[in-house]
C-alpha positions as CSV (number, residue, x, y, z in Angstrom):
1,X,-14.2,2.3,13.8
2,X,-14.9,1.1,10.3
3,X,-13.9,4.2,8.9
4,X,-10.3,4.0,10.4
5,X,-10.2,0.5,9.4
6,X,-9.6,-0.9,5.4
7,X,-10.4,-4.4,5.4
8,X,-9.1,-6.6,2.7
9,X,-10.7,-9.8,2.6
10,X,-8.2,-12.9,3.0
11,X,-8.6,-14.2,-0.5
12,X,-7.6,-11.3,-1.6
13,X,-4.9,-10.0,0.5
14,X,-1.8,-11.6,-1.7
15,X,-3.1,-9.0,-4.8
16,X,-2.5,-6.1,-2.0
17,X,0.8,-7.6,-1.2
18,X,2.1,-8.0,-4.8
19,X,1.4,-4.0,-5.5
20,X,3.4,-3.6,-2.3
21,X,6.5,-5.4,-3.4
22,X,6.4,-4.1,-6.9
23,X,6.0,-1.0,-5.5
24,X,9.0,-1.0,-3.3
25,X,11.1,-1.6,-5.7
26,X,9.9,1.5,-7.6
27,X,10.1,4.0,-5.2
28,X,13.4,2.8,-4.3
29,X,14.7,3.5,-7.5
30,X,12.8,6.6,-8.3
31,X,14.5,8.3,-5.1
32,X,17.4,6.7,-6.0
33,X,17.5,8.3,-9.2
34,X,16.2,11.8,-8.1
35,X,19.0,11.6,-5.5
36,X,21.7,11.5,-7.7
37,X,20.1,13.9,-10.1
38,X,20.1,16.3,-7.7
39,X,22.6,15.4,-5.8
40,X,20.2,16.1,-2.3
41,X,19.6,13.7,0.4
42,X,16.6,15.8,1.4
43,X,14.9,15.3,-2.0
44,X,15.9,11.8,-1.9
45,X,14.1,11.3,1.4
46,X,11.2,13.7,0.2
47,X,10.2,11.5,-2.9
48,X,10.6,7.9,-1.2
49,X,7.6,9.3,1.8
50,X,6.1,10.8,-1.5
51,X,5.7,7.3,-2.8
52,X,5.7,5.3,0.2
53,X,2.5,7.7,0.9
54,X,0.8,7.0,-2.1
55,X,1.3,3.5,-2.3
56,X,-0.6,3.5,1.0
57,X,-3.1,5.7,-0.5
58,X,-3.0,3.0,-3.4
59,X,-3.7,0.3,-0.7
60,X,-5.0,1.2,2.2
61,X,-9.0,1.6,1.1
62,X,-10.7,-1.5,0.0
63,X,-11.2,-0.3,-3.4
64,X,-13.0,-2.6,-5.5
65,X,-10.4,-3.9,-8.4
66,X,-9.0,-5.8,-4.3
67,X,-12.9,-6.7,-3.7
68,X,-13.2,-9.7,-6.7
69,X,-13.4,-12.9,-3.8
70,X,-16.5,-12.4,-1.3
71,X,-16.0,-11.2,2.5
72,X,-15.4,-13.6,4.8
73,X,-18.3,-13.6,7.8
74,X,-17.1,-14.0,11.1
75,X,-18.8,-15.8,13.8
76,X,-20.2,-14.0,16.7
77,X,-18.6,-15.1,20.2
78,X,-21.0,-16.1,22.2
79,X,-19.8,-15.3,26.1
């Protein structure tokens, strides 16, 4: 399952979510803009997944430059 899963350790989770909101806000405007250049809803639509999909690409692993605060450990349960 750890290859499905990207963990991003809590200390270091509010750099994730800053690349996220500043990355919002650009592929909103860059569909925007290649809307109305073309004048084509399905271009439009086709560049916001574009960059929604690599801002998950962008994210999603635990790349290193997210990896500067140690891991947390977790405690076993103990049933």
């Amino acid at each position: 399952m750890d290859a499905v899963e990207f963990p991003v350790t809590l200390p270091n989770q509010p750099k994730v979510q800053a690349v996220i909101d500043h990355a919002k806000w650009v592929y909103v405007v860059a569909s925007l803009a290649v809307g109305l250049a073309t004048n084509s809803l399905p271009y439009t639509l086709y560049t916001f997944l574009a960059l929604v999909a690599a801002t998950i690409v962008a994210v999603g692993p635990n790349w290193p430059w997210f990896k500067s605060e140690p891991s947390i450990e977790w405690l076993q349960v103990r049933i």
